[in-house]
N, C-alpha and C positions, 0 to 999 in steps of 0.2 A: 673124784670117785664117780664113776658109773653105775646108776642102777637099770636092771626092769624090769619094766612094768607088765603084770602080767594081764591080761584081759579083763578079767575082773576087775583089777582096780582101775583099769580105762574107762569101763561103764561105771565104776562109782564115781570115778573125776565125772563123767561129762553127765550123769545123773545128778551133781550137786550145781553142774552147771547151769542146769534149766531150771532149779529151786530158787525165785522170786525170794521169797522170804518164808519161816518155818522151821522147825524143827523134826529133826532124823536120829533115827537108831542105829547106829552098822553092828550087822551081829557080823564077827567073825570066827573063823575057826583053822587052823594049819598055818596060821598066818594069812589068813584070804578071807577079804570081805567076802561075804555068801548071800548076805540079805539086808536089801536097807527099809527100815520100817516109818513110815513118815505118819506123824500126830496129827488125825482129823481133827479131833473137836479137844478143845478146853475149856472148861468154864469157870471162872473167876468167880466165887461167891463174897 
């Protein structure tokens, strides 16, 4: 089975590709990532 890929999920592949280490939010909608949201700060109490 063949899929694809539409452009958007090409920038979310190679936007996770450059993510070191961290955590992301993919909001989607229609079936299509739209927006990846990445966690600056956390603090541990």
């Amino acid at each position: 089975m063949k899929m694809e890929v539409s452009e958007k999920e090409k920038n979310l592949i190679e936007n996770l590709r450059c993510l070191p280490f961290g955590e992301i939010k993919i909001i989607v909608q229609n079936n299509e990532p739209i927006r990846i949201e990445e966690i600056k700060k956390s603090i541990k109490l």
